[in-house]
N, C-alpha and C positions, 0 to 999 in steps of 0.2 A: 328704496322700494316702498317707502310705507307713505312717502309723501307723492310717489307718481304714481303707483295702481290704481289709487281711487280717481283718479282723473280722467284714466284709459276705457272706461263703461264697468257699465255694471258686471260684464260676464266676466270680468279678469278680478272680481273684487276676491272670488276664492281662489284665488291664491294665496290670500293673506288670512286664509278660516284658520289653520293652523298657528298665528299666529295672534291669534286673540286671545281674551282672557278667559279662561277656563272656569263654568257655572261651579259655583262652589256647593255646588250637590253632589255634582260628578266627583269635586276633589276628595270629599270626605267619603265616597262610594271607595273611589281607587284607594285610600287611605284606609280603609276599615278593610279591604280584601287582599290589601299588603301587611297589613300585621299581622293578620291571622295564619296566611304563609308564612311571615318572616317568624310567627313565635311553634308553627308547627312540626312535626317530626317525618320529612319526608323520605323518602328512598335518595339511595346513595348518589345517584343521577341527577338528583334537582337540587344536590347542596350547594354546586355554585350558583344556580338563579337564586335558592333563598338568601346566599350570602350576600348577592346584587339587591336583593330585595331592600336588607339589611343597611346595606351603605346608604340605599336612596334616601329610606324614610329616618337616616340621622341627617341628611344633608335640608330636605323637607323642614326638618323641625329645627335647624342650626341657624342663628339668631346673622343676619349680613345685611347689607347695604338693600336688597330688595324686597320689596314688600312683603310678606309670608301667604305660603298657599293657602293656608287654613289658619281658626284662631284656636289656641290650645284649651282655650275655655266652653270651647265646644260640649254640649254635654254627651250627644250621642259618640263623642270620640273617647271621653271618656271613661263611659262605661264599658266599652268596645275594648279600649286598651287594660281595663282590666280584668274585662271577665278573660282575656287570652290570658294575661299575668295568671291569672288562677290556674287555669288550664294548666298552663307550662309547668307551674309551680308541684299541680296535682300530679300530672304526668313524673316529675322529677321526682319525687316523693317516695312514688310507687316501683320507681328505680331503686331508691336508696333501701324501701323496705326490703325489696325481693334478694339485694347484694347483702343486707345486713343475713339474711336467711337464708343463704346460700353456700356451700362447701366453698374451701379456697381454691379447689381446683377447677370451678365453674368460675370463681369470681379473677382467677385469672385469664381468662379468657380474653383475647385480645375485643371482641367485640364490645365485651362489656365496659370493657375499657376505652374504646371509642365511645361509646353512647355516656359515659359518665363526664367526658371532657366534651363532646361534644351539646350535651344540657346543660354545663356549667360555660362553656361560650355564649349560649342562647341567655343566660341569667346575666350575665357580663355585659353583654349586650344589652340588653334589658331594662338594667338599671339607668343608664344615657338616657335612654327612653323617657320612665319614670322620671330621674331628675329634672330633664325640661320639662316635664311637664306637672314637677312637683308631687308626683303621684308614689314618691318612697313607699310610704309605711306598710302595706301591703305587705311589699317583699321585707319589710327591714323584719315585718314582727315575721314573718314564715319563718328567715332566716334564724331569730332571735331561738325560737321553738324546736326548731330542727338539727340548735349546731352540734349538739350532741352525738346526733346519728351520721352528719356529715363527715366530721370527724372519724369517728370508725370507721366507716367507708373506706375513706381516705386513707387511714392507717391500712386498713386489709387488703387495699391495693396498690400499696406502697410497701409492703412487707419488705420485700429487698433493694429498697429506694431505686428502683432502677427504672419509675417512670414519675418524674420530679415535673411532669408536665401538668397532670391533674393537679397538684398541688399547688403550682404557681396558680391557675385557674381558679382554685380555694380562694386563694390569698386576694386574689382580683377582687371578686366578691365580696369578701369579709370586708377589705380595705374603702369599699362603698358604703357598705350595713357602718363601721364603725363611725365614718364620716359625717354620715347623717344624724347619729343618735349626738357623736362627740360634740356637734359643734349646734346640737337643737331644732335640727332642720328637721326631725324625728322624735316626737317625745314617748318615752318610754319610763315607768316607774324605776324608784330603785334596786329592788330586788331585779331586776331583767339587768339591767346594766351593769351590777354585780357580776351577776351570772355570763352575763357578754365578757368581762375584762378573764372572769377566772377559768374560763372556758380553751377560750383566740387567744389570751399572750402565752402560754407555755406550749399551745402548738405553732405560734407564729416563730417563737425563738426556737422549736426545733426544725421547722422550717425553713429557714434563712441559711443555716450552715450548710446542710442539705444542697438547696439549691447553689449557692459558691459553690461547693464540692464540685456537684456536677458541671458546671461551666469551667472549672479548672483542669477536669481529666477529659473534658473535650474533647476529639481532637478535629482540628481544622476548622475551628470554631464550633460554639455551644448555638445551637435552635434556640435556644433560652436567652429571651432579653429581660432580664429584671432589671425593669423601673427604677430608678432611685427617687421616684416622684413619690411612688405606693409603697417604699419601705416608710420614705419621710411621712408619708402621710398618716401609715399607719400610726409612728410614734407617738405623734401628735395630737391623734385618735384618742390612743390607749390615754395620754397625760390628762387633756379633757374630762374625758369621764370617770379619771382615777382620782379628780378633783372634787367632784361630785359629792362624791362618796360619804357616807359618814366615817369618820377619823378613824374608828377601832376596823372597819373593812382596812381601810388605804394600809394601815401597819400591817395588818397581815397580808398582804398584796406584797408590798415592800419589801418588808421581808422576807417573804419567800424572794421575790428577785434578787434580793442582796446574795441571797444563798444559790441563787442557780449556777451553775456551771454557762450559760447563755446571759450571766448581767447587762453583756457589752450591748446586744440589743436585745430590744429597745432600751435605748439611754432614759431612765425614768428618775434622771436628777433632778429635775427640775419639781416634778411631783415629790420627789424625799424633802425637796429645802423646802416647799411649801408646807408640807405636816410639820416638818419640825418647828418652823416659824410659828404654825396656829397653835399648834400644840404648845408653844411653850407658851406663850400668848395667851388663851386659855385658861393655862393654871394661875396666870397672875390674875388676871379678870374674874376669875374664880374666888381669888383669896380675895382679894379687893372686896365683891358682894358680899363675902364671909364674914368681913372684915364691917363692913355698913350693916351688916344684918342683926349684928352682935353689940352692936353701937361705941366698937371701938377705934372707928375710922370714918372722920367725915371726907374722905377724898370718893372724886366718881371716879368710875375707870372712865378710859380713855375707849 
């Protein structure tokens, strides 16, 4: 087709108009009024077009063999893409407060409970987003500020663990936020990253058995697929930035895990034999200077 219709006159060439390359004004027009559906909160009717929305614009931005509709260094894309992140973030927020200030018997409420799993998909989602297009921090610090209240949320609507759905949704998210700060794709001081580790590992470890639980009393299969990608990933997370740490943090970290009834996960051996190693490390490097300072040892340390 593409090598005969231009041969056949001019009046047959639109036929092939659809099949030209699209003004890349137009693309970042339909790109800027697909985000803002895809990060909106519409009626129950339009959540499968915004879910279609949602597939398109990771397939758009997913790196393949042909050329890319748009370049991600776009500025008007990315101011676009974040004042929605705000939005969503804002709107979630204003969720979390009004559940935090609400009786249990409103906050059981099956809606509320839709709408709290269905913003934490949008966030999950979200992130994909932001990661190609390197635009984390945003959400990593919201997340970093708000795990506190998330968390209770999530407890007070988990009261009788008998909807382990939001929580895996938690864990999606967290398992993004830790990834970025873990491995510096995100930088964050150390006081927050503290505060990240001592926050997410004692709800992750009670998390974890939780969700087995549930997939085991099943029956006819569990709707829950947990990852073994995002528990790995998490651990991995958590040992990075428990690496970080300064030494008197990492021990009491440690320790409390030594002591949990949940040690098995996250497996945090690897972070104990590296304290113990500096740590002892340390105290010789220590004497040694003590030792040079005092002018009773001309050895350097090592």
């Amino acid at each position: 087709m593409l090598r005969i219709i231009p041969h056949l006159g001019s009046q047959y060439v639109e036929i092939l108009a659809r099949l030209q390359p699209v003004n890349p004004i137009s693309v970042v027009g339909v790109f800027i009024s697909t985000i803002r559906f895809a990060t909106s909160s519409p009626s129950t009717s339009l959540r499968d077009l915004k879910s279609s929305a949602q597939d398109q614009l990771e397939y758009v931005l997913t790196e393949d063999d042909d050329a890319p509709l748009l370049t991600l260094d776009n500025e008007d894309i990315k101011i676009e893409v974040k004042n929605c992140v705000i939005d969503l973030l804002s709107r979630f927020n204003h969720h979390i407060e009004s559940l935090l200030n609400a009786s249990q018997d409103v906050v059981s409420e099956m809606t509320m409970v839709c709408d709290m799993h269905s913003f934490l998909s949008d966030i999950s989602w979200v992130c994909q987003i932001l990661t190609k297009m390197e635009m984390m921090k945003h959400l990593v610090c919201y997340w970093l500020e708000a795990s506190s209240n998330i968390i209770k949320v999530t407890e007070k609507l988990n009261q009788d663990d008998d909807m382990p759905e939001t929580r895996l949704k938690v864990i999606e998210v967290t398992s993004k936020v830790l990834d970025e700060v873990g491995f510096g794709h995100v930088i964050v001081p150390t006081a927050m990253r503290l505060s990240l580790v001592n926050v997410w590992l004692p709800f992750v470890q009670r998390t974890r058995p939780l969700l087995e639980q549930a997939n085991s009393e099943s029956e006819g299969g569990s709707s829950l697929q947990i990852d073994s990608e995002i528990w790995q990933g998490l651990e991995s997370s958590f040992i990075s930035i428990l690496l970080t740490l300064p030494s008197a943090s990492q021990a009491e970290i440690l320790a409390e895990w030594l002591r949990s009834e949940h040690a098995r996960y996250p497996d945090l051996t690897e972070a104990f034999e590296a304290w113990c190693y500096r740590s002892k490390i340390a105290k010789r490097r220590l004497a040694l200077l003590d030792g040079i300072s005092n002018g009773t040892s001309s050895q350097v340390p090592p």
